[in-house]
Each structure stands twice: as structure tokens, then as C-alpha cells.
PDB file of N, CA, C, O and CB in Angstrom:
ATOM      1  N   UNK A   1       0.545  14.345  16.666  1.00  0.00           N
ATOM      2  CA  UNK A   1       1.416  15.001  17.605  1.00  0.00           C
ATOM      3  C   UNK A   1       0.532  15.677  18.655  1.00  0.00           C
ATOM      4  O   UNK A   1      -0.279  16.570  18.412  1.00  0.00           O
ATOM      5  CB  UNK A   1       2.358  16.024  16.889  1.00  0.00           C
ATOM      6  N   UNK A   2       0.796  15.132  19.872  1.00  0.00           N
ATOM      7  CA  UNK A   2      -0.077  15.901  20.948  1.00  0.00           C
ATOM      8  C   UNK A   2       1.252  16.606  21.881  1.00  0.00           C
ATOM      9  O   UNK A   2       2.416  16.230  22.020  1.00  0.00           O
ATOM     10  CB  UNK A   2      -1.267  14.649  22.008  1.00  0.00           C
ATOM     11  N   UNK A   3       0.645  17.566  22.329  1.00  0.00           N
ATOM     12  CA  UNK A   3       1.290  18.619  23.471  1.00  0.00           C
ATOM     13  C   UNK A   3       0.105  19.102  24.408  1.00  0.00           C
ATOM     14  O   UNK A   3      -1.004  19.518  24.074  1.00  0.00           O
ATOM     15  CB  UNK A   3       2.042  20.097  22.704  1.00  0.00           C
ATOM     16  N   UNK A   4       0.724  18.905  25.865  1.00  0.00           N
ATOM     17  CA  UNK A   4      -0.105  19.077  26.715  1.00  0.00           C
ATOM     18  C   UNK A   4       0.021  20.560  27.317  1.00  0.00           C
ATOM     19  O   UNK A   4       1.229  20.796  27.344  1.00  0.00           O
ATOM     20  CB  UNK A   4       0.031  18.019  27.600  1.00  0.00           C
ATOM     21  N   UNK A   5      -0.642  21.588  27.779  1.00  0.00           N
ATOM     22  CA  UNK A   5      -0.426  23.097  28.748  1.00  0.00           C
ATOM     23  C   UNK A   5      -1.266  23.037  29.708  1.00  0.00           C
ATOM     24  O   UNK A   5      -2.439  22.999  29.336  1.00  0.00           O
ATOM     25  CB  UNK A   5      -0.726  24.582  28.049  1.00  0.00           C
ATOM     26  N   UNK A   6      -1.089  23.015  30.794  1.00  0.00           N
ATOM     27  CA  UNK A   6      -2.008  23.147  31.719  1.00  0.00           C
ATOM     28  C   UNK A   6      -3.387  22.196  31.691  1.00  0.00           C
ATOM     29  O   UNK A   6      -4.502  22.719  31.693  1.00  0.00           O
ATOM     30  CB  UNK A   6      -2.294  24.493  31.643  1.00  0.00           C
ATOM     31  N   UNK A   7      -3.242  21.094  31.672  1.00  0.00           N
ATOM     32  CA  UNK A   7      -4.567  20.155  31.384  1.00  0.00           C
ATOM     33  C   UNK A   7      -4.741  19.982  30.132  1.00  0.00           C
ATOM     34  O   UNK A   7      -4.781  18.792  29.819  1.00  0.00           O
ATOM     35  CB  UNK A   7      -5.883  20.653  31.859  1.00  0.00           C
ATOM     36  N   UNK A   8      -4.848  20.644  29.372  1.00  0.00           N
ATOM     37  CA  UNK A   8      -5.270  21.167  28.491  1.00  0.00           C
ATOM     38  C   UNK A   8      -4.794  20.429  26.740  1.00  0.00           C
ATOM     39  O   UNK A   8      -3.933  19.566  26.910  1.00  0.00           O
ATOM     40  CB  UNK A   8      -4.854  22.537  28.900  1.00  0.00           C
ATOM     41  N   UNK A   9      -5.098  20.568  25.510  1.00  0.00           N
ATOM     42  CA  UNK A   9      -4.114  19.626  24.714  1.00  0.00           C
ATOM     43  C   UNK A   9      -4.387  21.566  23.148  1.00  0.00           C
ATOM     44  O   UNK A   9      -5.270  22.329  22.756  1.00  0.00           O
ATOM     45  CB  UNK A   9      -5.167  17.017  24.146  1.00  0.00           C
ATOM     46  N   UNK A  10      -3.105  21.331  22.980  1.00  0.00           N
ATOM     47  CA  UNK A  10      -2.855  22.390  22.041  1.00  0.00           C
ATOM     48  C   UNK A  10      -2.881  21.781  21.051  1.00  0.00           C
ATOM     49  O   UNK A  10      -2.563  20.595  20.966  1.00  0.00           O
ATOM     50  CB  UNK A  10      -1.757  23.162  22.117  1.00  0.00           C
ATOM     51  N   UNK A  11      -3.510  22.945  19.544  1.00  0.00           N
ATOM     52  CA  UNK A  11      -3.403  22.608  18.413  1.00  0.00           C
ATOM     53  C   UNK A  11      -2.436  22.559  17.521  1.00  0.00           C
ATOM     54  O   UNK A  11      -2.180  23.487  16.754  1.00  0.00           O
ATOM     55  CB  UNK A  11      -4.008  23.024  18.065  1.00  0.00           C
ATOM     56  N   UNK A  12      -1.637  21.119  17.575  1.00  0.00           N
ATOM     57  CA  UNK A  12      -0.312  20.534  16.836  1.00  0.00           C
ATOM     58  C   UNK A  12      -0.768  19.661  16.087  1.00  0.00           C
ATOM     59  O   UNK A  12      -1.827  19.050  16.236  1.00  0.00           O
ATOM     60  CB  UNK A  12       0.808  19.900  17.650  1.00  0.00           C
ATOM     61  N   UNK A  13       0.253  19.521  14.972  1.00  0.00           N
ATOM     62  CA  UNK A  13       0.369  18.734  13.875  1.00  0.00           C
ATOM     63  C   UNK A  13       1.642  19.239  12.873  1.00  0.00           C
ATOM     64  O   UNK A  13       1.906  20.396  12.547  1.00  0.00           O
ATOM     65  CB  UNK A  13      -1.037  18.760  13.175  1.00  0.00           C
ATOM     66  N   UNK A  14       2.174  18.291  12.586  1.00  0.00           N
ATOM     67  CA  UNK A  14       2.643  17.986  11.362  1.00  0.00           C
ATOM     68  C   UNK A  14       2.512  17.402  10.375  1.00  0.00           C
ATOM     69  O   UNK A  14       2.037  16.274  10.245  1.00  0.00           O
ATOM     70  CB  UNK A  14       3.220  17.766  11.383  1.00  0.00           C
ATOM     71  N   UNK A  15       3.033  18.298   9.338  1.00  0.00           N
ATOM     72  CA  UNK A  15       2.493  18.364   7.561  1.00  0.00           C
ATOM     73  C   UNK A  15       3.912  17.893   6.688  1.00  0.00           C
ATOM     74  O   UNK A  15       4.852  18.671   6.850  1.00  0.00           O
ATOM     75  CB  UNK A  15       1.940  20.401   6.930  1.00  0.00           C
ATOM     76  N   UNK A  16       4.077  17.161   6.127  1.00  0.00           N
ATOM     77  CA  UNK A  16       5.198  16.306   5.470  1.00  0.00           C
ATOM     78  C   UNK A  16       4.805  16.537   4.015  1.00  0.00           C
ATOM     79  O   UNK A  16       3.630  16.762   3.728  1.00  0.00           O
ATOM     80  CB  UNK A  16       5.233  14.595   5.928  1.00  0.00           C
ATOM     81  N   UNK A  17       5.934  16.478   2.930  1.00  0.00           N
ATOM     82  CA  UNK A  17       5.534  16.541   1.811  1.00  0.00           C
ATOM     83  C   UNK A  17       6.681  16.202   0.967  1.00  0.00           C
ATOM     84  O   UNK A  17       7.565  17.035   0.765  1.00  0.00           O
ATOM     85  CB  UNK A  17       4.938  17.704   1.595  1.00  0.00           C
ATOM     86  N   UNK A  18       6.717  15.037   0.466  1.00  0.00           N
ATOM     87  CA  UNK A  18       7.833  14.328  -0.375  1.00  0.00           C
ATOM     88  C   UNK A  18       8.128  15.510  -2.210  1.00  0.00           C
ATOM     89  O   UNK A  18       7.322  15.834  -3.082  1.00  0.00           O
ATOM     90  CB  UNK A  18       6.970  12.238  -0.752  1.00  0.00           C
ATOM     91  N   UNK A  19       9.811  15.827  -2.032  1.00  0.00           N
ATOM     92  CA  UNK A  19      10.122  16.815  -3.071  1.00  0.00           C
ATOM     93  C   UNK A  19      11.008  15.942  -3.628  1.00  0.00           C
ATOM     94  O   UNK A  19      11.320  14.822  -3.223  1.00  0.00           O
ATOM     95  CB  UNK A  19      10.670  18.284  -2.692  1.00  0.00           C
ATOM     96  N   UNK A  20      11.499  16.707  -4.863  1.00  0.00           N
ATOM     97  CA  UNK A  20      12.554  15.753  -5.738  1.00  0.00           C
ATOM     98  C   UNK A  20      13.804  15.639  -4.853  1.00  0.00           C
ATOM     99  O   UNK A  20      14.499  14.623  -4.820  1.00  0.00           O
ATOM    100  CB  UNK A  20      13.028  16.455  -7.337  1.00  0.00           C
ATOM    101  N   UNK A  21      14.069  16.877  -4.058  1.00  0.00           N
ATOM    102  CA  UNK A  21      15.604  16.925  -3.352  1.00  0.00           C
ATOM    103  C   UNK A  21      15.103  16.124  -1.814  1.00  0.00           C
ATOM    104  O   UNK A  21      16.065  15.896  -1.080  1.00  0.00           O
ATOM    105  CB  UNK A  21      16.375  18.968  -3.078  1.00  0.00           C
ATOM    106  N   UNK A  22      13.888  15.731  -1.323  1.00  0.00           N
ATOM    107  CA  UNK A  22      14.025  15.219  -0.442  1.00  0.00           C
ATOM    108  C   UNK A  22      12.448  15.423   0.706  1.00  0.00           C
ATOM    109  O   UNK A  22      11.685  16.389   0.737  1.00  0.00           O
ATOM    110  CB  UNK A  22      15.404  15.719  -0.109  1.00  0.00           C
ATOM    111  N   UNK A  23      12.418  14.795   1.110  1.00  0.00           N
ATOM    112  CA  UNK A  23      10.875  15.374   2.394  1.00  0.00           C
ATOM    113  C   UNK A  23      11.563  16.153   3.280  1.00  0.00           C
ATOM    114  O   UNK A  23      12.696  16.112   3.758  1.00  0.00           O
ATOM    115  CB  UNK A  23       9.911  13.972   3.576  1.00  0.00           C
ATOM    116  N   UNK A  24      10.287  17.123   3.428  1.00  0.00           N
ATOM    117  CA  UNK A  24      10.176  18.526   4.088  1.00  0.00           C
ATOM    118  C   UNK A  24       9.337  18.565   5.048  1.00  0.00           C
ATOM    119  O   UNK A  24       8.489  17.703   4.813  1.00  0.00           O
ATOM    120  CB  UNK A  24       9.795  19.563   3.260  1.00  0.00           C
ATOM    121  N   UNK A  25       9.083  19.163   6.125  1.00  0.00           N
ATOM    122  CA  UNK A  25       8.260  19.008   6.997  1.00  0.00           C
ATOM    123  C   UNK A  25       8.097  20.663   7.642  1.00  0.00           C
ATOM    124  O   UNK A  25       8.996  21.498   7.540  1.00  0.00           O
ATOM    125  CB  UNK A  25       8.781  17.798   7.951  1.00  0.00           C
ATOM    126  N   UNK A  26       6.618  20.947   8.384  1.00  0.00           N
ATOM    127  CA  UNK A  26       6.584  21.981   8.400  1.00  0.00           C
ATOM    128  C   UNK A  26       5.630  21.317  10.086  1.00  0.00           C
ATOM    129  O   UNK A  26       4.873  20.349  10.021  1.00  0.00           O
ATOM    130  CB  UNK A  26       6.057  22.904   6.910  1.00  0.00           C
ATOM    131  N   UNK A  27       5.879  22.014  11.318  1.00  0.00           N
ATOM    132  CA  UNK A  27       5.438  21.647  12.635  1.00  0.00           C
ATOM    133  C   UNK A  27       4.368  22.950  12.705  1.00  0.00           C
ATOM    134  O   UNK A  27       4.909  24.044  12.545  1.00  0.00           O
ATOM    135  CB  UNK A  27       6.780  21.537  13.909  1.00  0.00           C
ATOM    136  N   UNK A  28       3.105  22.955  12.896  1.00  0.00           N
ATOM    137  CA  UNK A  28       1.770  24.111  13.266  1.00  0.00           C
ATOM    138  C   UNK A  28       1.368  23.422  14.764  1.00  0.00           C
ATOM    139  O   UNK A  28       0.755  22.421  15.135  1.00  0.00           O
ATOM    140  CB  UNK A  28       0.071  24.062  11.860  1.00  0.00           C
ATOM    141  N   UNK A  29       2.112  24.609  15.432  1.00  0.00           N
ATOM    142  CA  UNK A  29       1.445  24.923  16.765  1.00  0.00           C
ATOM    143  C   UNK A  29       0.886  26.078  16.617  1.00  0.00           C
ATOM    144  O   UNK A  29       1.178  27.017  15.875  1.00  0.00           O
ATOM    145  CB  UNK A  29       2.292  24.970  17.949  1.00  0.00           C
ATOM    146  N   UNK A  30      -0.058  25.923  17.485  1.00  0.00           N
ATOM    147  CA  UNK A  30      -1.004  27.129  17.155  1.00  0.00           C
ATOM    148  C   UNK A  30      -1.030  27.127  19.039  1.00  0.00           C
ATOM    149  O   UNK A  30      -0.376  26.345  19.729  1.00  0.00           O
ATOM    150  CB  UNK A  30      -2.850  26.773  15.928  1.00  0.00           C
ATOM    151  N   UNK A  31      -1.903  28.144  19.533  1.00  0.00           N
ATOM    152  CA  UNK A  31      -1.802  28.324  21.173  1.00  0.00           C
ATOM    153  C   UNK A  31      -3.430  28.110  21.490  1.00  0.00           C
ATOM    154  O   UNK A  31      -3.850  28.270  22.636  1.00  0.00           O
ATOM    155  CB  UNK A  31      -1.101  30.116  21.774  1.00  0.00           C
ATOM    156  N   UNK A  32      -4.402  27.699  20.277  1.00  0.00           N
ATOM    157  CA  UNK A  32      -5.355  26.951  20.622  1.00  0.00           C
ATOM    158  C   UNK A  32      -5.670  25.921  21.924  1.00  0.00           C
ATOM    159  O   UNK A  32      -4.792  25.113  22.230  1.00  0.00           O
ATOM    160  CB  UNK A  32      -5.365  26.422  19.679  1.00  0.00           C
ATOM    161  N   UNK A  33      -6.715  25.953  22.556  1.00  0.00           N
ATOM    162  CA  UNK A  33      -6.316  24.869  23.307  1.00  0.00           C
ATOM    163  C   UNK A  33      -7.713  24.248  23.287  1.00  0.00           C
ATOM    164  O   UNK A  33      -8.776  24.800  23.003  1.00  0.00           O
ATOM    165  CB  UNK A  33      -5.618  25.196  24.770  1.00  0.00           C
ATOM    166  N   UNK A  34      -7.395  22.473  23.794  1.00  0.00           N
ATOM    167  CA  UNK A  34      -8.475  22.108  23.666  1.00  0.00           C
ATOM    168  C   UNK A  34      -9.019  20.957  24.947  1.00  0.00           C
ATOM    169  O   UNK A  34      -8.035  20.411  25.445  1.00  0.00           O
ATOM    170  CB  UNK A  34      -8.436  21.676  22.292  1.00  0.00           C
ATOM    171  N   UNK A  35     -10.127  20.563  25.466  1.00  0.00           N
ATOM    172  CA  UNK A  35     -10.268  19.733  26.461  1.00  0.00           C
ATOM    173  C   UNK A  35     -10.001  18.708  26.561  1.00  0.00           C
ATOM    174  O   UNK A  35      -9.639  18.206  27.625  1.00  0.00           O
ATOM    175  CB  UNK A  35     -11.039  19.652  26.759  1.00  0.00           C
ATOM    176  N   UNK A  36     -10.128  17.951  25.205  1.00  0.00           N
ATOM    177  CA  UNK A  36      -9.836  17.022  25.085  1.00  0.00           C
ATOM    178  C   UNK A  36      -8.833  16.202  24.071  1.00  0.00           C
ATOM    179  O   UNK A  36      -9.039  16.839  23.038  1.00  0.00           O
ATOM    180  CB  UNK A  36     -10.706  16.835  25.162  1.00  0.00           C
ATOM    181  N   UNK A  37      -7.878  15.189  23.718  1.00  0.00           N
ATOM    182  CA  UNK A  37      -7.072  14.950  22.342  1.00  0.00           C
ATOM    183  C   UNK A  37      -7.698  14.837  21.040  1.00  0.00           C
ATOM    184  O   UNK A  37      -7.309  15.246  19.946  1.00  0.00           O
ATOM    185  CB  UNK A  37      -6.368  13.763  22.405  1.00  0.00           C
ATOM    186  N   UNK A  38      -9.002  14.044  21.453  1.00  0.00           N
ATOM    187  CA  UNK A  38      -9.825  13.852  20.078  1.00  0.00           C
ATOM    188  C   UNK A  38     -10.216  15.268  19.544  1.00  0.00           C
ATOM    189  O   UNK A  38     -10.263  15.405  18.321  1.00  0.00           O
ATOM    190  CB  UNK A  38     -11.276  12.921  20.308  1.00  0.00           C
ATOM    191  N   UNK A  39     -10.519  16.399  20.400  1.00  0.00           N
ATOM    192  CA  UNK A  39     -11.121  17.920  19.977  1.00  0.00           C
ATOM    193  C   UNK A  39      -9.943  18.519  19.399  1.00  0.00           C
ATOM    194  O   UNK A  39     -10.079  19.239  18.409  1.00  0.00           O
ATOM    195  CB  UNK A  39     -11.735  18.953  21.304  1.00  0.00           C
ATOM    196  N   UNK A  40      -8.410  18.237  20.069  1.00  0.00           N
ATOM    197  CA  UNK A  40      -7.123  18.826  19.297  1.00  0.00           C
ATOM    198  C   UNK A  40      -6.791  18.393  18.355  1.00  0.00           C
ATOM    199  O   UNK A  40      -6.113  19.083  17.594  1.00  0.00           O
ATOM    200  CB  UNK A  40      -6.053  18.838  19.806  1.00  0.00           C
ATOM    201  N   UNK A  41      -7.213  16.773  17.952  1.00  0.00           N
ATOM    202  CA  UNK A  41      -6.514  15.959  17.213  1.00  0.00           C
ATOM    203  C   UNK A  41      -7.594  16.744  15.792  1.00  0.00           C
ATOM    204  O   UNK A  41      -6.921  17.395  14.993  1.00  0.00           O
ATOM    205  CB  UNK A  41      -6.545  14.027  17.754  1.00  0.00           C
ATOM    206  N   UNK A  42      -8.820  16.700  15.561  1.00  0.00           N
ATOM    207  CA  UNK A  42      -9.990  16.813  14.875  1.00  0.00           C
ATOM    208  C   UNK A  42      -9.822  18.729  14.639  1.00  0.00           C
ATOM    209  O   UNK A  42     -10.139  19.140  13.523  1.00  0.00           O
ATOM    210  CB  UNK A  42     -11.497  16.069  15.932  1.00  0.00           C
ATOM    211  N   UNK A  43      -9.425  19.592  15.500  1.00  0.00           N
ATOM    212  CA  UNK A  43      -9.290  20.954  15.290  1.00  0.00           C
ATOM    213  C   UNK A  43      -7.822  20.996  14.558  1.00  0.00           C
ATOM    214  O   UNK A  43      -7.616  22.019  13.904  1.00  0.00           O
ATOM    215  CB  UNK A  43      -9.431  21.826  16.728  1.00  0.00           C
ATOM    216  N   UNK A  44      -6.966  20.195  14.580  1.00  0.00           N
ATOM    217  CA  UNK A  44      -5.744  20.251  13.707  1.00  0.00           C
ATOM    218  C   UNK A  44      -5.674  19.501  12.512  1.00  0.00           C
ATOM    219  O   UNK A  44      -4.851  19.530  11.598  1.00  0.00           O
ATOM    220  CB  UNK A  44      -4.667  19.873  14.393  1.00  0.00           C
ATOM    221  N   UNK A  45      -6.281  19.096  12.619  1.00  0.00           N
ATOM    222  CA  UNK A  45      -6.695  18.531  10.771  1.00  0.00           C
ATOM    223  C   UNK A  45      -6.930  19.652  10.661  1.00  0.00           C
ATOM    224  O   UNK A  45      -5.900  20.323  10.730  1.00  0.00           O
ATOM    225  CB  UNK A  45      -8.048  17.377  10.128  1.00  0.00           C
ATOM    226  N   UNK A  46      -8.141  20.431  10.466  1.00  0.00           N
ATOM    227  CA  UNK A  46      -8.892  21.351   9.941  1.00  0.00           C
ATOM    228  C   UNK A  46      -7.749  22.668   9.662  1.00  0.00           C
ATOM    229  O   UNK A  46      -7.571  23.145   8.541  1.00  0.00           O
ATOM    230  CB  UNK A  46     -10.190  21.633  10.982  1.00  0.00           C
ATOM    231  N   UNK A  47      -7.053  23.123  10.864  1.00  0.00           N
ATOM    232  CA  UNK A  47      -6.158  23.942  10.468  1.00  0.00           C
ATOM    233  C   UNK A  47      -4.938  23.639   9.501  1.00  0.00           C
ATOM    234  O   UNK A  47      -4.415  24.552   8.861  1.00  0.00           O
ATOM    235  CB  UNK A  47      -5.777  24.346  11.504  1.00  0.00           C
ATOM    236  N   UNK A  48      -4.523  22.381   9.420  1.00  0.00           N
ATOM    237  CA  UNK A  48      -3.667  21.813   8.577  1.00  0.00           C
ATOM    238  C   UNK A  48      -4.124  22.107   7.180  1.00  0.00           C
ATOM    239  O   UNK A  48      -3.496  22.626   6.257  1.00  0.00           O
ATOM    240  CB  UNK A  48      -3.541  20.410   8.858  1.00  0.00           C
ATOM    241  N   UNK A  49      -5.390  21.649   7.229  1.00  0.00           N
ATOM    242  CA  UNK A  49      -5.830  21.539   5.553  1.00  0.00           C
ATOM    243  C   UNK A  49      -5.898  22.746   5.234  1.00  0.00           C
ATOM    244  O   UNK A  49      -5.394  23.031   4.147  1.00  0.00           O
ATOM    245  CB  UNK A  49      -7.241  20.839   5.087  1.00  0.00           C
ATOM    246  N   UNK A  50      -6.484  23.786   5.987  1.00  0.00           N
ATOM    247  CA  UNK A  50      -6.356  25.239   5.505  1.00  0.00           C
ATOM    248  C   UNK A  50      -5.508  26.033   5.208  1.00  0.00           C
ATOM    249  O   UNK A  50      -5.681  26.866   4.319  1.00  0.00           O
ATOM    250  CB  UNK A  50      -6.714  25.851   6.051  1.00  0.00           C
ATOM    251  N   UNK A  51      -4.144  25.898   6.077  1.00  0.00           N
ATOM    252  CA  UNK A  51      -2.849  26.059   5.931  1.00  0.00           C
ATOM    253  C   UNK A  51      -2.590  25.814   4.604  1.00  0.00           C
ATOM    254  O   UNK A  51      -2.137  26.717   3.900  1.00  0.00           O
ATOM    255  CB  UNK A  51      -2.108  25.302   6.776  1.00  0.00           C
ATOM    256  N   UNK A  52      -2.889  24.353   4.017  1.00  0.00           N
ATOM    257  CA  UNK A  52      -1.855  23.880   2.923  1.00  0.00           C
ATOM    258  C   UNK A  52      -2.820  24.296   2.208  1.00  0.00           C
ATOM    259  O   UNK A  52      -2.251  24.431   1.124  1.00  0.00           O
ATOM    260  CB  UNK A  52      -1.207  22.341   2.705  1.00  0.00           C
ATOM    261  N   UNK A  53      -4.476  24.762   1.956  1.00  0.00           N
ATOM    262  CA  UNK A  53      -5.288  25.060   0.780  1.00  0.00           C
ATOM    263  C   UNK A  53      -4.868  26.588   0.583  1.00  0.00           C
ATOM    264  O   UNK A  53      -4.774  27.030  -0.562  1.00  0.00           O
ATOM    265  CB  UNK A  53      -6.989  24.784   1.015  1.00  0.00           C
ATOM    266  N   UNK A  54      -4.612  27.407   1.705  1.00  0.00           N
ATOM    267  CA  UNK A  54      -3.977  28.329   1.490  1.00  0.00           C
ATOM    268  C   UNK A  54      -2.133  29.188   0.965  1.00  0.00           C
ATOM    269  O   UNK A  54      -1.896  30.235   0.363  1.00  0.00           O
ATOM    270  CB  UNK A  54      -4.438  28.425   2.325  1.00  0.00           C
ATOM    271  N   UNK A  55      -1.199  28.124   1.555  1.00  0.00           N
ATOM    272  CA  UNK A  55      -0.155  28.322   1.425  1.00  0.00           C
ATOM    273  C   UNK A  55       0.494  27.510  -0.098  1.00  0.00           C
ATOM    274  O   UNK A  55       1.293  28.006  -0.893  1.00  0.00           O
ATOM    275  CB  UNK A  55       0.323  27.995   2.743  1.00  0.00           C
ATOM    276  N   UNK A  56      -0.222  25.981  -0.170  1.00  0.00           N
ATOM    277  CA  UNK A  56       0.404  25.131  -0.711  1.00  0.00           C
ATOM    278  C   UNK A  56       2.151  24.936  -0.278  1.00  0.00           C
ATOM    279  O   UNK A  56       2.740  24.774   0.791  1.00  0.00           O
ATOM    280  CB  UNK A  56       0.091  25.463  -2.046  1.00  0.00           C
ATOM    281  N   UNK A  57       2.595  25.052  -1.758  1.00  0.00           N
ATOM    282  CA  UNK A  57       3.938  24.105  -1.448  1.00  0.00           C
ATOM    283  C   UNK A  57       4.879  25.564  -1.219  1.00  0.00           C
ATOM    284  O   UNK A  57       5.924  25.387  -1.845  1.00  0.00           O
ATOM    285  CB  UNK A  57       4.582  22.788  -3.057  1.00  0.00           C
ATOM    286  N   UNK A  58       4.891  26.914  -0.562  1.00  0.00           N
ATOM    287  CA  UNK A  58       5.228  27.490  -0.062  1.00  0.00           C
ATOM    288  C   UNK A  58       5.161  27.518   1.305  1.00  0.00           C
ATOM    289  O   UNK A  58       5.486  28.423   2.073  1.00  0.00           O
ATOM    290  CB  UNK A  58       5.004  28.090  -0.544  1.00  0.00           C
ATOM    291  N   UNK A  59       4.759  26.558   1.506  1.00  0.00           N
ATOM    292  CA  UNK A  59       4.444  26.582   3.489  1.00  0.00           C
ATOM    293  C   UNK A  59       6.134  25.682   3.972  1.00  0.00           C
ATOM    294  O   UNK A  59       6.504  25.533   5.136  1.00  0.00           O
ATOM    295  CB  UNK A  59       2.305  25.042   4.212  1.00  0.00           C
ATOM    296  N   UNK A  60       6.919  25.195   2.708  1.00  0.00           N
ATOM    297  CA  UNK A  60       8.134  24.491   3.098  1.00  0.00           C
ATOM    298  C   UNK A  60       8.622  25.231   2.847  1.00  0.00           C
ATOM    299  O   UNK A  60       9.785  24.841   2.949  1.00  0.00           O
ATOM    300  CB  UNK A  60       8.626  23.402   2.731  1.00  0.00           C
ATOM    301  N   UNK A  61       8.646  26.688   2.373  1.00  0.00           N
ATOM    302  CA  UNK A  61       9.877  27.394   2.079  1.00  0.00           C
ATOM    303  C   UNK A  61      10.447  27.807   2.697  1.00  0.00           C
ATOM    304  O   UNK A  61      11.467  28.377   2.310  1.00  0.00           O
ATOM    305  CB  UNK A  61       9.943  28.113   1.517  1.00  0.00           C
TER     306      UNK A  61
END
């Protein structure tokens, strides 16, 4: 997921996670910004994974 501000590409992504009642999804924008897609795309992994190493399966609640 890319989003553009001013030139610029913000740190987005979405995090999906299959439950017994159904998939859940959770959208992280952050107001990061970055020069390029590959630097947003590569800085939102990183916040993703931290998110979910930190929150786990409370980040759908």
C-alpha cells in the first residue's frame, strides 16, 4: 500500500490475519515520510513487524 504527501511516500501497510470467525485487518499509517517507495515500502515492513512483535493478536481488537 503506497500513499503519496507532497512528493513524498508515507509509511503504510497493511497487516491481515486469518481467525476462526473470519480475517481481520488492521491499516498502519504512520506520518513518516519517505523519498522514495522502495525506502517506504522497506521502513513499513520493519514497523509492521514491530507492531505485531509487540501487540500480537491484540492489534485486531
Amino acid at each position: 500500500m503506497l500513499r503519496q504527501q507532497g512528493g513524498q511516500y508515507l509509511t503504510c501497510a497493511i497487516i491481515e490475519k486469518d481467525f476462526p470467525e473470519g480475517p481481520r485487518r488492521y491499516e498502519l499509517i504512520r506520518a513518516d515520510t519517505h523519498s522514495s517507495a522502495e525506502e517506504a515500502k522497506a521502513f513499513a515492513i520493519l514497523k509492521a513487524r514491530r507492531l505485531i512483535d509487540e501487540q500480537g493478536d491484540r492489534l485486531f481488537g
